[in-house]
C-alpha positions as CSV (number, residue, x, y, z in Angstrom):
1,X,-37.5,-114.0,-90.0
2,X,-36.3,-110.4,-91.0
3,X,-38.4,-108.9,-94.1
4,X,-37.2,-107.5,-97.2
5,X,-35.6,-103.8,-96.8
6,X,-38.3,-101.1,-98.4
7,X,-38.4,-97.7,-99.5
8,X,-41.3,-95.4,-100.3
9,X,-40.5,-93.6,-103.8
10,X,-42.2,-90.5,-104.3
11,X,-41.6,-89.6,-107.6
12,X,-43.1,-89.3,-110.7
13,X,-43.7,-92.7,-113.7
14,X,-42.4,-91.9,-117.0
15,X,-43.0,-94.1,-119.9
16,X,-40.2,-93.4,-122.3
17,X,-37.0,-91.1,-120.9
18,X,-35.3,-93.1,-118.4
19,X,-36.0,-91.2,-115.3
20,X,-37.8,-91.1,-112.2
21,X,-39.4,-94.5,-110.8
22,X,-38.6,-96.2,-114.6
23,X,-34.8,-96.0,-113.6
24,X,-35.6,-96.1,-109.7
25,X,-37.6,-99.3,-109.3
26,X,-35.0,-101.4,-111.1
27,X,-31.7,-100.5,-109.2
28,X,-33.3,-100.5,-105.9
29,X,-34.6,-103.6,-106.8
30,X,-31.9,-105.5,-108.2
31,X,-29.5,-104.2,-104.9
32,X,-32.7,-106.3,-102.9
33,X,-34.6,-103.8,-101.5
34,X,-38.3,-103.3,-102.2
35,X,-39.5,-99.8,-104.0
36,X,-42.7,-98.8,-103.2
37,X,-43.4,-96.3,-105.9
38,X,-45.8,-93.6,-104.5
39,X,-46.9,-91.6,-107.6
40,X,-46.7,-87.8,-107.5
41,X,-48.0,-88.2,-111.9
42,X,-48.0,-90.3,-114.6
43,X,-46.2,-88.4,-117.5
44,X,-46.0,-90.5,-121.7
45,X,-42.1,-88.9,-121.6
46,X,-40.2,-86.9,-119.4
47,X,-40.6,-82.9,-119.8
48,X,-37.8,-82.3,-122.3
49,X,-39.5,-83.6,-124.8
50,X,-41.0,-81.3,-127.2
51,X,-44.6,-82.4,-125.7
52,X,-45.7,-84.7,-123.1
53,X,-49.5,-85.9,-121.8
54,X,-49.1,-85.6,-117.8
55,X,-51.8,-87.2,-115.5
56,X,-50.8,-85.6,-112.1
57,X,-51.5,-87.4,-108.9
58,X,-51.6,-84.9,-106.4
59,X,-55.5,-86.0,-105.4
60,X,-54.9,-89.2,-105.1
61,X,-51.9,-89.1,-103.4
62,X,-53.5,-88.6,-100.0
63,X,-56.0,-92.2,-100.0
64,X,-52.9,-94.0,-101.4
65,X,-50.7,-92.9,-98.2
66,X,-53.9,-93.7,-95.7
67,X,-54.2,-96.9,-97.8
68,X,-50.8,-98.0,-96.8
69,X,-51.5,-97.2,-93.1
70,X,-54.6,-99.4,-93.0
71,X,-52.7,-102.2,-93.9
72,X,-49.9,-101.2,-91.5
73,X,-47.0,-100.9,-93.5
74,X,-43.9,-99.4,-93.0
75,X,-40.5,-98.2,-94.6
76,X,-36.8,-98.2,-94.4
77,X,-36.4,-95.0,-95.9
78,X,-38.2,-92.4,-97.8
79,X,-37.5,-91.4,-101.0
80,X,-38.7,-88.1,-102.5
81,X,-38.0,-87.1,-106.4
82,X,-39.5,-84.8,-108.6
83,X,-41.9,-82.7,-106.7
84,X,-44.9,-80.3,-109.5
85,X,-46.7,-78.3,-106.6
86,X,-46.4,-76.6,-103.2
87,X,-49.6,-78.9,-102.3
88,X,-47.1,-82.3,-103.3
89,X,-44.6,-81.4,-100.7
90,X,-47.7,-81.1,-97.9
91,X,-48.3,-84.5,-99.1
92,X,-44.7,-85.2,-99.0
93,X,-44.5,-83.7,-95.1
94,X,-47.2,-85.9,-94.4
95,X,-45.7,-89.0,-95.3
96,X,-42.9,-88.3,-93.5
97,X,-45.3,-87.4,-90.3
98,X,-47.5,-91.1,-91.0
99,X,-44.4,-93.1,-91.9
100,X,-40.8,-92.3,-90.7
101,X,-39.7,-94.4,-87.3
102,X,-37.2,-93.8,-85.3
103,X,-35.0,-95.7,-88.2
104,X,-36.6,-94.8,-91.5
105,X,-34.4,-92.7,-93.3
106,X,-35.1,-89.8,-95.3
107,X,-33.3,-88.8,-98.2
108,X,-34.3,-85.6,-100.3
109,X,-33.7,-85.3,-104.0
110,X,-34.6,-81.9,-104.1
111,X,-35.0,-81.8,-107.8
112,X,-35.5,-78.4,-109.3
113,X,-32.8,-77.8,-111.9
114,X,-30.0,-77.7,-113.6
115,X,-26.8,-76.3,-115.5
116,X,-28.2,-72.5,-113.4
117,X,-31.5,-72.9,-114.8
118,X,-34.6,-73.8,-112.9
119,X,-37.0,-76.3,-114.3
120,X,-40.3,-75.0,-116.1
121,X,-42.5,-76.1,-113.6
122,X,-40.5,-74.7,-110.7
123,X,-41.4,-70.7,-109.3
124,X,-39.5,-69.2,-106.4
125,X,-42.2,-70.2,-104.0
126,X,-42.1,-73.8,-105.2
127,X,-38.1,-73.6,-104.6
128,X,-39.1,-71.5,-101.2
129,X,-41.8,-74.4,-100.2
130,X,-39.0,-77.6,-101.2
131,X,-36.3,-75.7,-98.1
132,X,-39.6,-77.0,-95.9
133,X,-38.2,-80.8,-96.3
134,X,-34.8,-80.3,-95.2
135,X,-35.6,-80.2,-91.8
136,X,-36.9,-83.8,-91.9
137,X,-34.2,-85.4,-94.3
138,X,-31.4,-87.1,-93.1
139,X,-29.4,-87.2,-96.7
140,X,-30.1,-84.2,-99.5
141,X,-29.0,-84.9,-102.5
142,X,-29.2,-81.5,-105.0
143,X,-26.8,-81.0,-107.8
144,X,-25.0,-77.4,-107.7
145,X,-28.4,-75.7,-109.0
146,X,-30.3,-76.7,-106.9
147,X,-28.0,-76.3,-103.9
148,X,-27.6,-72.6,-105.2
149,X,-31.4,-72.7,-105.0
150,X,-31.8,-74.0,-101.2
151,X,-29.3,-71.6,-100.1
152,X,-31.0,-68.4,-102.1
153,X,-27.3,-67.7,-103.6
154,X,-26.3,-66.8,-106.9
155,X,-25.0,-69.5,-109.4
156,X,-21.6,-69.3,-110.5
157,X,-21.0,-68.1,-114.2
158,X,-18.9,-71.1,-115.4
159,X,-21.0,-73.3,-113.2
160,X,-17.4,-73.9,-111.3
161,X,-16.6,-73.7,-107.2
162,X,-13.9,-74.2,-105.2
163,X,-13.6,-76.8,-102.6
164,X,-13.9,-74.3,-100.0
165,X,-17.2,-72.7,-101.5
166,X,-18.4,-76.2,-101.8
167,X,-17.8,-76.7,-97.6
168,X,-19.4,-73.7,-96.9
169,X,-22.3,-74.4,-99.2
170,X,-22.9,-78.0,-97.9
171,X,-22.5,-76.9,-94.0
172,X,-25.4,-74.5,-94.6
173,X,-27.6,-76.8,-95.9
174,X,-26.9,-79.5,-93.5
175,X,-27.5,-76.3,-90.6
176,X,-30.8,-75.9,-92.4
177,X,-31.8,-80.1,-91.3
178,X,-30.0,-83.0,-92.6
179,X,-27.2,-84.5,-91.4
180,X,-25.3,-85.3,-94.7
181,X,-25.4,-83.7,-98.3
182,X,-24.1,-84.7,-101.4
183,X,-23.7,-82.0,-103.7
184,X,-23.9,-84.2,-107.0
185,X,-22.8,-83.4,-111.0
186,X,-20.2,-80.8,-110.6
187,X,-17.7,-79.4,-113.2
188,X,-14.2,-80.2,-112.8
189,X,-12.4,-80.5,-116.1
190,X,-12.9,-84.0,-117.5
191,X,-14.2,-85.2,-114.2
192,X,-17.6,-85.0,-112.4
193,X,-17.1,-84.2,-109.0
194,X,-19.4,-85.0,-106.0
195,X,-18.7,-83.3,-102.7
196,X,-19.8,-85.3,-99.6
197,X,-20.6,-83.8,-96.2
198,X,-21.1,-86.0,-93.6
199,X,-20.5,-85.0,-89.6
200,X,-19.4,-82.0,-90.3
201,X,-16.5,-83.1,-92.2
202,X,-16.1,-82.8,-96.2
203,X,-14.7,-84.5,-99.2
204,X,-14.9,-85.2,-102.8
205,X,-14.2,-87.2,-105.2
206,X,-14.2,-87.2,-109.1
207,X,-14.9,-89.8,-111.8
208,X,-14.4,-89.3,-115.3
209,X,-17.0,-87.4,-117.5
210,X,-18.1,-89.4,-120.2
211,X,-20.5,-88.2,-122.9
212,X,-23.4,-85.8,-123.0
213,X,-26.1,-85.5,-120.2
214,X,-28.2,-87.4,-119.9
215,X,-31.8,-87.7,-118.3
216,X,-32.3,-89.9,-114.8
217,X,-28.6,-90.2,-113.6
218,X,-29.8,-88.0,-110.7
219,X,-32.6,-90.3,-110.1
220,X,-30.3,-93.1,-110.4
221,X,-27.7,-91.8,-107.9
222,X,-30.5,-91.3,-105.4
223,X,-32.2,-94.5,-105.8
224,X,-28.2,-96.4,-104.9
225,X,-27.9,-94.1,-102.1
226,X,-30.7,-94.6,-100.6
227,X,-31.0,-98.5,-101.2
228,X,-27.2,-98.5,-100.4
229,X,-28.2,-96.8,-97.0
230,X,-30.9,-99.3,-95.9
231,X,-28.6,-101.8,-96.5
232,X,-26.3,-100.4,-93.9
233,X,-23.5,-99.3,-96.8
234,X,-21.8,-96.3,-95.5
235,X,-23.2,-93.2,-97.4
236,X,-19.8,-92.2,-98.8
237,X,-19.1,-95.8,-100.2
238,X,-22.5,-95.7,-101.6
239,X,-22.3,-92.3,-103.1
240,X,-18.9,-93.9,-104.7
241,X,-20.5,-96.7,-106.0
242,X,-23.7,-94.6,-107.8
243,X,-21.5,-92.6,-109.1
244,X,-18.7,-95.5,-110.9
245,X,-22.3,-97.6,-111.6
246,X,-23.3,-94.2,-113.9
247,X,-20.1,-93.6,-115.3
248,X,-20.5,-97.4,-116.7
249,X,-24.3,-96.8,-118.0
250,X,-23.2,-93.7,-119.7
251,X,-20.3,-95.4,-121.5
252,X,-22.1,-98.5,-122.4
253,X,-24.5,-95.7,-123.9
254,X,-22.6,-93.9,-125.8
255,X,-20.9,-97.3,-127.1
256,X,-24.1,-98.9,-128.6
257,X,-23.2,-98.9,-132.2
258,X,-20.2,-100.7,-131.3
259,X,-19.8,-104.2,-130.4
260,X,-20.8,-106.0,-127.5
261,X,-17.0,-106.5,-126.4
262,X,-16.4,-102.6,-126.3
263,X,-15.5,-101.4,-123.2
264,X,-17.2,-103.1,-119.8
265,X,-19.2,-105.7,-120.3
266,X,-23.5,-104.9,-119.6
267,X,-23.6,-108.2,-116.9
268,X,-20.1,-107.0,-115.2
269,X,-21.1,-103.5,-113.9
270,X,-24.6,-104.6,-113.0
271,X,-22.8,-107.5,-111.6
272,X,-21.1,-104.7,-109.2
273,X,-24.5,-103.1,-108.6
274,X,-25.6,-106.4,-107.1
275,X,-22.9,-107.0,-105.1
276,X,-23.5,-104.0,-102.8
């Protein structure tokens, strides 16, 4: 009997802020696959709060990995998130060295920034140390800061690029390791654009922009890619998919105070989330 698809999820557990593993666990979960949440820390809400109590994990992180091998386990895919410290992403490259067979995937969320700003928490040789995973990921998955990051180039000053910016972009990371990116969140009027590279060959597609942005929707695209991929959905379908699933969370969000009936049902879109 064939057991249950899983995914190691190295990221971090926030208690109020819908991000990381909180948004993770549950889509992974309801498109059956197992998460397996490794924790890189333990934060009461995500950074943008005004304050925040942070237990960080990085100590521990080590006997929880050499935990799993003793009880011979092993993954689908590996999952990375938001990363605090140079020493996480040794921890990181050591998972990947103790866990990923011939067909565990890797995907990379190399999450540093956004909207040309660079996290708090992030120095140029934390964004120096994160260009170390690419060569072991088969799927990256930054947003156009972060991409601008990985590549050491300039971001733009209206946060816009043009398609063939965005080919040259994606075929130097992928030259740098993995075999597809997804360049996620991108500006294009009132559409959000993602640019796929996959094989060597790009594309794009938009969906519409609907309210302000939010936290997790980049944890949340992740999590459906990479479930979406151990499933043996093609990534570009996936990558559709997250991004039409987000689009419906944000709308249902920003239509709270109306009633239930507004817009598309709660049950239909997860009911499309399922169906994957």
């Amino acid at each position: 009997m064939a057991r249950q698809k899983r995914i190691a999820l190295i990221n971090d557990i926030t208690g109020f802020g819908r991000c990381s593993v909180t948004v993770q666990l549950p889509l992974i979960s309801a498109m059956r696959v197992q998460a397996c949440p490794l924790p890189t820390a333990i934060l009461s809400v995500h950074t943008g709060f005004p304050n925040h109590y942070l237990d960080d994990y990085t100590e521990r992180m080590h006997p929880y990995m050499e935990n799993w091998a003793a009880n011979e386990l092993d993954f689908d895919a590996i999952l990375t998130g938001f990363l605090g410290s140079e020493a996480q992403i040794d921890l990181v490259l050591d998972c990947i060295r103790m866990f990923k067979a011939d067909d565990t995937r890797v995907i990379v969320d190399p999450v540093m920034g956004d909207n040309g700003k660079l996290y708090s928490s992030y120095t140029p040789s934390l964004c120096e140390k994160m260009r170390q995973l690419l060569p072991y990921a088969d799927v990256v998955t930054p947003n156009l800061t972060e991409a601008c990051q990985l590549l050491r180039a300039d971001y733009p000053s209206d946060g816009i690029v043009s398609e063939n910016v965005l080919a040259e972009m994606a075929a130097a990371i992928a030259a740098m390791g993995p075999r597809s990116v997804v360049i996620t969140g991108l500006h294009a009027g009132d559409y959000v654009r993602t640019y796929l590279y996959e094989n060597g060959v790009g594309r794009s597609f938009d969906n519409p922009k609907i309210g302000r942005d939010r936290s997790g929707a980049g944890d949340a695209f992740a999590a459906i890619v990479a479930a979406a991929l151990v499933r043996g959905i093609p990534l570009e379908e996936g990558a559709r998919r997250a991004a039409e699933f987000i689009g419906h969370c944000l709308d249902y969000a920003e239509q709270l105070d109306l009633p239930w009936n507004y817009g598309l049902p709660f049950e239909e879109f997860m009911g499309e989330l399922t169906a994957l």
